[in-house]
PATILUM-128845 format. One record per atom (N, C-alpha, C, O): atom name; x, y, z; residue in three letters. Coordinates in nm, 2 decimals, decimal comma. Atoms other than C-alpha are relative to their C-alpha. Layout:
BEGIN
{atom->CA; u->X; v->Y; w->Z; type->ALA} $
...
END
This chain:
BEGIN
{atom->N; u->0,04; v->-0,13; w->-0,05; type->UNK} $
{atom->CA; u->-4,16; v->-2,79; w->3,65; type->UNK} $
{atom->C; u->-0,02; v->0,00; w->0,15; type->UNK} $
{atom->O; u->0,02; v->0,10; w->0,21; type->UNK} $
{atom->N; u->0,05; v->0,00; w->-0,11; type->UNK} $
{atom->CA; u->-4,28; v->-2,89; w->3,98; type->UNK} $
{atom->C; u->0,18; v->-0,03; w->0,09; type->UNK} $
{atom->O; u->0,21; v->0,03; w->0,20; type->UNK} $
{atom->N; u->-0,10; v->0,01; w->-0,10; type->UNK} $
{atom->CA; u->-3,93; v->-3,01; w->4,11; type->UNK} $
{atom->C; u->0,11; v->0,11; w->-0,01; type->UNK} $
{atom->O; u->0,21; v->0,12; w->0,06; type->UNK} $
{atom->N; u->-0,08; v->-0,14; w->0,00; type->UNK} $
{atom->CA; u->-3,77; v->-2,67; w->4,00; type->UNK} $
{atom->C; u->-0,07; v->0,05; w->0,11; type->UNK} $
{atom->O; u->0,01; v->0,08; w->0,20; type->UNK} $
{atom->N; u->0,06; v->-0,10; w->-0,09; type->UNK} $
{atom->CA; u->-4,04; v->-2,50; w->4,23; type->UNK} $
{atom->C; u->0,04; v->-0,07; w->0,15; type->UNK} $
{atom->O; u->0,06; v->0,01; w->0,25; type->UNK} $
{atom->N; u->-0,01; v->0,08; w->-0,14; type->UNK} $
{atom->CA; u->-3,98; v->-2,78; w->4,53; type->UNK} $
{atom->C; u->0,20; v->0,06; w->0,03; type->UNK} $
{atom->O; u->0,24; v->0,08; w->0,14; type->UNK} $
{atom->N; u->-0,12; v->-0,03; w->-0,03; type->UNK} $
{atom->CA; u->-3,59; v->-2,69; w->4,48; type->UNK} $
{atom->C; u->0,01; v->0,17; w->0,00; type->UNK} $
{atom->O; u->0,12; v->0,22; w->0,02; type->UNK} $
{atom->N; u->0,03; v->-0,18; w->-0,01; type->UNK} $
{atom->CA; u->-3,66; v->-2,30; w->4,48; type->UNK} $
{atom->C; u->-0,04; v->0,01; w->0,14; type->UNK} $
{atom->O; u->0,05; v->0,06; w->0,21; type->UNK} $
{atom->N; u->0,05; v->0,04; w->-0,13; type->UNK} $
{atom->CA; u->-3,83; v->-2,37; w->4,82; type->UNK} $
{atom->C; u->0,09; v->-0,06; w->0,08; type->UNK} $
{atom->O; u->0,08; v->-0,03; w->0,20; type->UNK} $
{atom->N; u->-0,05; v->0,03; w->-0,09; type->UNK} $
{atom->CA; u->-3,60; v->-2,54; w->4,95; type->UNK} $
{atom->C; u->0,18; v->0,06; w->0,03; type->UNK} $
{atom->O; u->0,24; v->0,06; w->0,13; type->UNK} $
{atom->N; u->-0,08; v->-0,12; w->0,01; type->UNK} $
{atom->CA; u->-3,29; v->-2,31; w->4,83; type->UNK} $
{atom->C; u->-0,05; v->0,13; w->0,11; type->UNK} $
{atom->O; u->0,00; v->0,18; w->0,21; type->UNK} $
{atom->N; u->0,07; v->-0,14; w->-0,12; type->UNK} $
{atom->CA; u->-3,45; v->-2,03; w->5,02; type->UNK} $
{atom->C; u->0,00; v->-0,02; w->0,15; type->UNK} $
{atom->O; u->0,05; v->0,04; w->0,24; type->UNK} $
{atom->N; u->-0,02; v->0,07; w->-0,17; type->UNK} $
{atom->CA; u->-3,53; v->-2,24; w->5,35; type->UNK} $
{atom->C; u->0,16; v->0,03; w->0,03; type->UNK} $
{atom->O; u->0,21; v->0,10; w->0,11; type->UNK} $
{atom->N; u->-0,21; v->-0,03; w->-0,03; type->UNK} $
{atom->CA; u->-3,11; v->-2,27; w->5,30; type->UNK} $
{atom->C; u->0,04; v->0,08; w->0,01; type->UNK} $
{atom->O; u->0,12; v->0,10; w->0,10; type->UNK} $
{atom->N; u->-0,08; v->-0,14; w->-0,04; type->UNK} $
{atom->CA; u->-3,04; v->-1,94; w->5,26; type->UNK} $
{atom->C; u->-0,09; v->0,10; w->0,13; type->UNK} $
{atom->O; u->-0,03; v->0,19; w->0,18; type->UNK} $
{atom->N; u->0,09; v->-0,06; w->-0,12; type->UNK} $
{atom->CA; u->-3,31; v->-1,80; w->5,54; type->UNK} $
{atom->C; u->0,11; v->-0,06; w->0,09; type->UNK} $
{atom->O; u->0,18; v->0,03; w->0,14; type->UNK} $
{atom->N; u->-0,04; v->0,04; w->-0,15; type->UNK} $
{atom->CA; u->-3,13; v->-2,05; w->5,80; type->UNK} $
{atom->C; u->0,15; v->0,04; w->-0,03; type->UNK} $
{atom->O; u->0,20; v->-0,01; w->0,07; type->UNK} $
{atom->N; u->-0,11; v->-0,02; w->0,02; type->UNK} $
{atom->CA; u->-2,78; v->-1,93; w->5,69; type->UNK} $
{atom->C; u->-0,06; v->0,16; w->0,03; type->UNK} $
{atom->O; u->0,00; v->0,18; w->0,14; type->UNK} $
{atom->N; u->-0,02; v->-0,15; w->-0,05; type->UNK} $
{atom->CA; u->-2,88; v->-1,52; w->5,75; type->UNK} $
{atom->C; u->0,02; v->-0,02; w->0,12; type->UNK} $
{atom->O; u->0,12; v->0,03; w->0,16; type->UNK} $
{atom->N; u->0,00; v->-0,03; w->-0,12; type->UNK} $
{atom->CA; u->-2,95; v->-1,60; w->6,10; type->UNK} $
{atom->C; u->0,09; v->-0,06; w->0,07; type->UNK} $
{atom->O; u->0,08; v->-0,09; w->0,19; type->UNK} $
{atom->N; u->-0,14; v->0,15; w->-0,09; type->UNK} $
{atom->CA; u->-2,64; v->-1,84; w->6,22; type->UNK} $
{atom->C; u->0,08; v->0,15; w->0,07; type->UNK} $
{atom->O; u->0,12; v->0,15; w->0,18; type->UNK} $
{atom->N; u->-0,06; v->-0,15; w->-0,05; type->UNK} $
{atom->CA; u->-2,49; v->-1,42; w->6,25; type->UNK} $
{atom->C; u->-0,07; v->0,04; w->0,13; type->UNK} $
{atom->O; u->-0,03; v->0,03; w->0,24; type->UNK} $
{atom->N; u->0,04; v->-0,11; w->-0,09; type->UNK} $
{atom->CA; u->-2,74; v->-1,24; w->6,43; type->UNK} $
{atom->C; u->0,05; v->0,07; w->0,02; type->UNK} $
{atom->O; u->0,15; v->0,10; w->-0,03; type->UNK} $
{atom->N; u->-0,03; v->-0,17; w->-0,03; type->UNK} $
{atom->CA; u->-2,75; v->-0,93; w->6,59; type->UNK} $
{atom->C; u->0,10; v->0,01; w->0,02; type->UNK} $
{atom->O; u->0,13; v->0,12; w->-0,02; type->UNK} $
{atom->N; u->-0,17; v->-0,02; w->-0,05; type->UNK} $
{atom->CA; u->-2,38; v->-0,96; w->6,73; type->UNK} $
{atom->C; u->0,05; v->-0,06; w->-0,09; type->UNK} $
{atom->O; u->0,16; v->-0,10; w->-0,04; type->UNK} $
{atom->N; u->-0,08; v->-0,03; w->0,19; type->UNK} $
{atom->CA; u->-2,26; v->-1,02; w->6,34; type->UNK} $
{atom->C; u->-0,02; v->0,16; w->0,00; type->UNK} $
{atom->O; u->0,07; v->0,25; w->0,01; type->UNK} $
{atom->N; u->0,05; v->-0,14; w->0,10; type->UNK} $
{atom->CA; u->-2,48; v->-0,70; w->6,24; type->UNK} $
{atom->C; u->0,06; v->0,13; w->0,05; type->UNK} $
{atom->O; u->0,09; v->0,22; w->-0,03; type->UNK} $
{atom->N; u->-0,07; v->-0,11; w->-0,06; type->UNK} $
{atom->CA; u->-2,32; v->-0,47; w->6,53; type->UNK} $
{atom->C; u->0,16; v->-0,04; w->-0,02; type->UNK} $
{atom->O; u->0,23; v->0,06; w->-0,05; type->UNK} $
{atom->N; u->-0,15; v->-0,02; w->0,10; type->UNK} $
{atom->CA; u->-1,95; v->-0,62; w->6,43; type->UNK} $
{atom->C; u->0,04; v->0,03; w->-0,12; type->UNK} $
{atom->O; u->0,16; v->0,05; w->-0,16; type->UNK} $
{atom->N; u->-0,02; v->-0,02; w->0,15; type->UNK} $
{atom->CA; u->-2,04; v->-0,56; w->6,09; type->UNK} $
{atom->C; u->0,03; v->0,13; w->0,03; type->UNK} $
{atom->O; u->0,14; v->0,17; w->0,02; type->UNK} $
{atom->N; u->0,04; v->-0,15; w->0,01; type->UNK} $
{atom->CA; u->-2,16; v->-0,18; w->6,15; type->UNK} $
{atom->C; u->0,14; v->0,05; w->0,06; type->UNK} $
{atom->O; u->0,17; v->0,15; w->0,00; type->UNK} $
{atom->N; u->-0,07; v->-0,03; w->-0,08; type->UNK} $
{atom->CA; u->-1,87; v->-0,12; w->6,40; type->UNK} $
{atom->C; u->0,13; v->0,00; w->-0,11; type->UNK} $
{atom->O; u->0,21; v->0,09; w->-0,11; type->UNK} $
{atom->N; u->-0,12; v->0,00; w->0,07; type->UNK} $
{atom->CA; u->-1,59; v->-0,24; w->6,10; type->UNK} $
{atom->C; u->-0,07; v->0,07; w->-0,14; type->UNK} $
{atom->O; u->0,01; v->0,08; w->-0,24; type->UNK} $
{atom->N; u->0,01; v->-0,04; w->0,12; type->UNK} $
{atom->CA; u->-1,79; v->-0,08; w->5,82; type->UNK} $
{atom->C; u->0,05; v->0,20; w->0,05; type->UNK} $
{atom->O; u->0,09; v->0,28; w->-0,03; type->UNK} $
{atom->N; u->0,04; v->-0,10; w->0,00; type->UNK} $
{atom->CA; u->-1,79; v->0,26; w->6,04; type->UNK} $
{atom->C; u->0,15; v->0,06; w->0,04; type->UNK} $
{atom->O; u->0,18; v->0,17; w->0,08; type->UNK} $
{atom->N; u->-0,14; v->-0,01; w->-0,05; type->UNK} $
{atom->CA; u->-1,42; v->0,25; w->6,12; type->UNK} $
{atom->C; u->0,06; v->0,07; w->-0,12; type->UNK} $
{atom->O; u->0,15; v->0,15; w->-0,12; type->UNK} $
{atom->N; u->-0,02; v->-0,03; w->0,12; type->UNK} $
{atom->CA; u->-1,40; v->0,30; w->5,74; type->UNK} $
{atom->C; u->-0,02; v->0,13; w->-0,06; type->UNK} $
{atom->O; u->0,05; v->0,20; w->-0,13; type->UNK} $
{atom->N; u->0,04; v->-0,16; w->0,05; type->UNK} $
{atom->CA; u->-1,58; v->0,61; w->5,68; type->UNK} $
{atom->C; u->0,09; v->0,10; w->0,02; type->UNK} $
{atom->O; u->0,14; v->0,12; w->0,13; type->UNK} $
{atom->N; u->-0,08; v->-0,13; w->-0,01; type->UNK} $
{atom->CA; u->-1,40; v->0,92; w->5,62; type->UNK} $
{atom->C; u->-0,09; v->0,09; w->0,05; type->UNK} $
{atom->O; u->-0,22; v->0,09; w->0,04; type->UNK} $
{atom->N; u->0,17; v->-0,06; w->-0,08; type->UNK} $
{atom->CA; u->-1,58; v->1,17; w->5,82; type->UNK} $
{atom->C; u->0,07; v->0,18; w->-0,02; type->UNK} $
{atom->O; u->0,18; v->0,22; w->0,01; type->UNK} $
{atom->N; u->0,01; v->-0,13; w->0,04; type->UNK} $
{atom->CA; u->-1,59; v->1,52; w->5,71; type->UNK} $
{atom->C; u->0,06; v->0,10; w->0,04; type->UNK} $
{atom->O; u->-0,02; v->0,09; w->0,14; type->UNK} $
{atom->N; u->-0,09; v->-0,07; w->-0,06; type->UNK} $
{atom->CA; u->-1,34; v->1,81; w->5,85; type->UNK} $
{atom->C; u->-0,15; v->0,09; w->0,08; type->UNK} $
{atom->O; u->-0,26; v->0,06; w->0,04; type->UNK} $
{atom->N; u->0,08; v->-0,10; w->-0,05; type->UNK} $
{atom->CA; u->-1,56; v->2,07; w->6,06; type->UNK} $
{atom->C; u->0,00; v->0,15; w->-0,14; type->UNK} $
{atom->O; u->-0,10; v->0,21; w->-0,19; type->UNK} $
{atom->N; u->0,00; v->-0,13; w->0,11; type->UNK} $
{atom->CA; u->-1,46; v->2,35; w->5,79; type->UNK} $
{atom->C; u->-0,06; v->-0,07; w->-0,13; type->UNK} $
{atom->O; u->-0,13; v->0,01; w->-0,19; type->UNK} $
{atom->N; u->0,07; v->0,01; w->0,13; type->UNK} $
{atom->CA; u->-1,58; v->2,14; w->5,47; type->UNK} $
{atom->C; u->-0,14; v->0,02; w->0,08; type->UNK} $
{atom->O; u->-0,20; v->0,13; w->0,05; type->UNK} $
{atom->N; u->0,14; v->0,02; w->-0,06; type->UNK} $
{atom->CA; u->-1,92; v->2,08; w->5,70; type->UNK} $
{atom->C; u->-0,03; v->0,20; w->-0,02; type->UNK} $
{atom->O; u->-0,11; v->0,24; w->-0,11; type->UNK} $
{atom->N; u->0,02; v->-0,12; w->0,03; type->UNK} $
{atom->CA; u->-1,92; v->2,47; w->5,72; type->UNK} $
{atom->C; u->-0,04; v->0,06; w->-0,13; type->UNK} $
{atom->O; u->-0,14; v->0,12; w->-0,15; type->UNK} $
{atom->N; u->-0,01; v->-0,06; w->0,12; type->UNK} $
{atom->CA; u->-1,82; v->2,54; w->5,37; type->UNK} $
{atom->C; u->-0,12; v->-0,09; w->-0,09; type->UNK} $
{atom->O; u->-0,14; v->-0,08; w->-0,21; type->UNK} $
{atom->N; u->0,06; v->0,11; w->0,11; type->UNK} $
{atom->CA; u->-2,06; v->2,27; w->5,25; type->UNK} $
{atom->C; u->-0,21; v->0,05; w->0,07; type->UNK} $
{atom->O; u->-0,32; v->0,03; w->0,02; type->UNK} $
{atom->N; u->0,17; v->0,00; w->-0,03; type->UNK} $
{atom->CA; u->-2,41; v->2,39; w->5,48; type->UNK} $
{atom->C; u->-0,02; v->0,14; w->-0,09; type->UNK} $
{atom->O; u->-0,12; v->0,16; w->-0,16; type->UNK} $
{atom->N; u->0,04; v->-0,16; w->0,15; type->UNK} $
{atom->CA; u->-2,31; v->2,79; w->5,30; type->UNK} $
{atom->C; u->-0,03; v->-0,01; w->-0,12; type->UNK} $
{atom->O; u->-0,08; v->0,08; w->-0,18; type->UNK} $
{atom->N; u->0,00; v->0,02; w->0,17; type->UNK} $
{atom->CA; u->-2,33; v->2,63; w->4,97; type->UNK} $
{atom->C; u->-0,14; v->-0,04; w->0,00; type->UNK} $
{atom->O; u->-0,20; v->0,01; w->-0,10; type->UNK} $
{atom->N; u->0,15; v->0,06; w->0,00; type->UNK} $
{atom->CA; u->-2,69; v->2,45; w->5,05; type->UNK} $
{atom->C; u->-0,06; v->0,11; w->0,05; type->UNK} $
{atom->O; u->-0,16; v->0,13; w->-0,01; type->UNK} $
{atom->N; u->0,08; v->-0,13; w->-0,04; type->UNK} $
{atom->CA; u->-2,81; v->2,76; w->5,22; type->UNK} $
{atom->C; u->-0,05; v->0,10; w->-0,11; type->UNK} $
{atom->O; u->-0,17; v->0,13; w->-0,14; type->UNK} $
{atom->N; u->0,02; v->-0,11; w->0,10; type->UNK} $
{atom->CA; u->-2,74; v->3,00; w->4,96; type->UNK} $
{atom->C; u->-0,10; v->-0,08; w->-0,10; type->UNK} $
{atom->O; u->-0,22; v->-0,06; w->-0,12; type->UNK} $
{atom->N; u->0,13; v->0,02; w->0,10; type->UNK} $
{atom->CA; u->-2,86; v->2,78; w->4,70; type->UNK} $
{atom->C; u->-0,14; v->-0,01; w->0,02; type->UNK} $
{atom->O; u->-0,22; v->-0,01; w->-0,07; type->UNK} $
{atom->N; u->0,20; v->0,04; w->-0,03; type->UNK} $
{atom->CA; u->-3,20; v->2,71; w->4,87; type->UNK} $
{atom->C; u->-0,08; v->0,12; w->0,05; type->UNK} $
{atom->O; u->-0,20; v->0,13; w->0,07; type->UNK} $
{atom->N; u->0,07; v->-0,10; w->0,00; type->UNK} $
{atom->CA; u->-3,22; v->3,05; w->4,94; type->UNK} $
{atom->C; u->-0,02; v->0,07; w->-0,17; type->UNK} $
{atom->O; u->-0,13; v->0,12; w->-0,21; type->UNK} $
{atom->N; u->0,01; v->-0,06; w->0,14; type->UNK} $
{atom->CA; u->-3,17; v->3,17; w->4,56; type->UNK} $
{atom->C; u->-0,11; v->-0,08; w->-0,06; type->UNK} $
{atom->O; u->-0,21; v->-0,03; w->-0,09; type->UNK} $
{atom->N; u->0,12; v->0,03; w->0,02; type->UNK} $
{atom->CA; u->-3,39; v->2,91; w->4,46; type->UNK} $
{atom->C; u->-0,14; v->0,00; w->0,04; type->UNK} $
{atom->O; u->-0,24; v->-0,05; w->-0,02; type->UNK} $
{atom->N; u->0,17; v->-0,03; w->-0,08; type->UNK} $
{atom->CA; u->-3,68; v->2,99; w->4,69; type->UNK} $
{atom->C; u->-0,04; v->0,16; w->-0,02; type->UNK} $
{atom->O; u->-0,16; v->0,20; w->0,00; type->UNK} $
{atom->N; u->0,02; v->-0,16; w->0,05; type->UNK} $
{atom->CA; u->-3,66; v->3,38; w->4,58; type->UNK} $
{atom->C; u->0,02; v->-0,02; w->-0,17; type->UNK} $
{atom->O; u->-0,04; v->0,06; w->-0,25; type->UNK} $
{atom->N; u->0,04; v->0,05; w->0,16; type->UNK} $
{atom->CA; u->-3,64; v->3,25; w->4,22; type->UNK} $
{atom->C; u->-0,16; v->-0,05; w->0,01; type->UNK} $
{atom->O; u->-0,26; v->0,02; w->-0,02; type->UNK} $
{atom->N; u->0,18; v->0,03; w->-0,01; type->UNK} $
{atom->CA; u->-3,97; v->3,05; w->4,29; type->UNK} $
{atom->C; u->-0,11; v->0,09; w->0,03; type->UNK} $
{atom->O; u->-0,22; v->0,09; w->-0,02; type->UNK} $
{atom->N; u->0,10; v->-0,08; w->-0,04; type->UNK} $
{atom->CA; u->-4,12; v->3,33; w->4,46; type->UNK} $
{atom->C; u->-0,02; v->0,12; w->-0,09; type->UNK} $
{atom->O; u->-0,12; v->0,19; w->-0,11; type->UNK} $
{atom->N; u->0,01; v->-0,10; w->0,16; type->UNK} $
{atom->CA; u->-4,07; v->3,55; w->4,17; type->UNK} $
{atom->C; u->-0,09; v->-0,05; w->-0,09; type->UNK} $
{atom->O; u->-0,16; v->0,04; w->-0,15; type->UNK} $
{atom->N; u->0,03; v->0,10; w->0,11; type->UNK} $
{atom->CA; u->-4,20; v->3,30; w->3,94; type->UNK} $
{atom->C; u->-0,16; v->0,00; w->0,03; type->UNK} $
{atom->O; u->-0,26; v->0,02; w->-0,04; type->UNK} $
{atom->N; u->0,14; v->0,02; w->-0,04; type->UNK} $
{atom->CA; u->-4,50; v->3,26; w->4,16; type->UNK} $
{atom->C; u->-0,07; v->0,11; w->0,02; type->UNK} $
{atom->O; u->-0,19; v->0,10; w->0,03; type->UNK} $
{atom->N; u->0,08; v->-0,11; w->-0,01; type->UNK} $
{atom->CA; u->-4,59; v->3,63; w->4,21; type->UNK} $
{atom->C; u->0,01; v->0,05; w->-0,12; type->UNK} $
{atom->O; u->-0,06; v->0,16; w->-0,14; type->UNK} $
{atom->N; u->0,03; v->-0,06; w->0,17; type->UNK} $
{atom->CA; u->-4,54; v->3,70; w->3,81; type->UNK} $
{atom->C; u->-0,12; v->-0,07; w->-0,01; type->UNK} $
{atom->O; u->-0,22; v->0,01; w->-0,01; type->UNK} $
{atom->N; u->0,08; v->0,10; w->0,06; type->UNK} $
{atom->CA; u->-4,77; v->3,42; w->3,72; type->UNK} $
{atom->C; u->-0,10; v->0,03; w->0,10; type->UNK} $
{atom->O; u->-0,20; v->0,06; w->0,04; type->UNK} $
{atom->N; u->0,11; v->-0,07; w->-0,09; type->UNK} $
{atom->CA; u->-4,99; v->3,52; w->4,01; type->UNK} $
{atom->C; u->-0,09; v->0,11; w->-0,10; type->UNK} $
{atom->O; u->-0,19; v->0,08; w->-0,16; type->UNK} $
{atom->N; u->0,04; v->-0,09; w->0,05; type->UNK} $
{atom->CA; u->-5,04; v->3,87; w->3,87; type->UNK} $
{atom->C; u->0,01; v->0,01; w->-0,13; type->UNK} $
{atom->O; u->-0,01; v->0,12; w->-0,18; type->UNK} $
{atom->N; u->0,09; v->0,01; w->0,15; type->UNK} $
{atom->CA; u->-5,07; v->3,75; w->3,51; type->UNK} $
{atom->C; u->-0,15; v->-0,05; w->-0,01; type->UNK} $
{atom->O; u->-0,23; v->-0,01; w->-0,08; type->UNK} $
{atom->N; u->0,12; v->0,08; w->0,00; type->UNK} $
{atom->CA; u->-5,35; v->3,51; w->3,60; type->UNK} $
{atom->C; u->-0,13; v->0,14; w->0,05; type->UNK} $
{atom->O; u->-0,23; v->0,18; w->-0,01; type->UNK} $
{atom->N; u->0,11; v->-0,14; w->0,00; type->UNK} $
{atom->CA; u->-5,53; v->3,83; w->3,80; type->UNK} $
{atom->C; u->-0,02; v->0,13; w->-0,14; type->UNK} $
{atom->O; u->-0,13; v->0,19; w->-0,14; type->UNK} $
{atom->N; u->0,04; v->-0,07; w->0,08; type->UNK} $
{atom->CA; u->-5,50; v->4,06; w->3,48; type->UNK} $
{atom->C; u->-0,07; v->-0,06; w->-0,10; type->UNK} $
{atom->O; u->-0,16; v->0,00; w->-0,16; type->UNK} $
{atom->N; u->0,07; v->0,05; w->0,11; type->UNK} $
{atom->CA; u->-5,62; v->3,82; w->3,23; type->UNK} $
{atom->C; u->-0,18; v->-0,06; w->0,11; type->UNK} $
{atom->O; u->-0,28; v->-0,11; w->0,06; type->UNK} $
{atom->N; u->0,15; v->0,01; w->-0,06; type->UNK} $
{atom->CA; u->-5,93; v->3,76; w->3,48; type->UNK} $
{atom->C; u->-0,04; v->0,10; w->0,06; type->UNK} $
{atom->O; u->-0,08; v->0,08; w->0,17; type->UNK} $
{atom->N; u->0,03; v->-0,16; w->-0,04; type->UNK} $
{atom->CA; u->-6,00; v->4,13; w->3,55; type->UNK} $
{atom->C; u->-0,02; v->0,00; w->-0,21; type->UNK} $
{atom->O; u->-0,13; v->0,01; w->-0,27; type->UNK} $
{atom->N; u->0,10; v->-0,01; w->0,18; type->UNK} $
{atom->CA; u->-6,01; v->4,15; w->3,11; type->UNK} $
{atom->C; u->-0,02; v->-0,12; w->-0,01; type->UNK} $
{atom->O; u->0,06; v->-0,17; w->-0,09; type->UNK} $
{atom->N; u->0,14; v->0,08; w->0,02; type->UNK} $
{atom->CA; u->-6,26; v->3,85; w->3,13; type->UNK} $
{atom->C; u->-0,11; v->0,04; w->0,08; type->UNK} $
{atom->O; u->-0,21; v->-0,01; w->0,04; type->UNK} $
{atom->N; u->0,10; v->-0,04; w->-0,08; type->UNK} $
{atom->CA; u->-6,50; v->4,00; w->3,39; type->UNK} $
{atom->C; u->-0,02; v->0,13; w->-0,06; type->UNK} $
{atom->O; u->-0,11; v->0,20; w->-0,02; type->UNK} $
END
């Protein structure tokens, strides 16, 4: 048991000193070939895509506010017939 835990410990030391042999000038070659990759959005979907989140977050915030001024003015009539 004990030389599993001494080899777990020293696995790790190995892979710790292997992250940093890159460094930061890996991490910005990395980012620079991952970002060459990305498909990046037309200007018209970005349009067609903030109308679609607008609307819905407006319909759903005038849904909630419905919901919350029903349930409002149920809670005041049922505590007006208890007083």
């Amino acid at each position: 048991m004990a030389k599993d835990t001494n080899a777990k410990k020293g696995n790790s030391k190995e892979v710790a000193a292997k992250k940093k042999k890159g460094g930061i000038s890996k991490y910005f070659r990395d980012l620079k070939s991952e970002l060459k990759k990305v498909v990046w959005p037309s200007r018209k979907q970005v349009v067609n895509n903030t109308g679609v989140v607008l609307v819905t977050m407006t319909t759903l915030g005038l849904f909630l506010a419905g919901i919350d001024l029903g349930l409002g003015k149920l809670l005041d009539l049922i505590l007006k017939i208890g007083s």
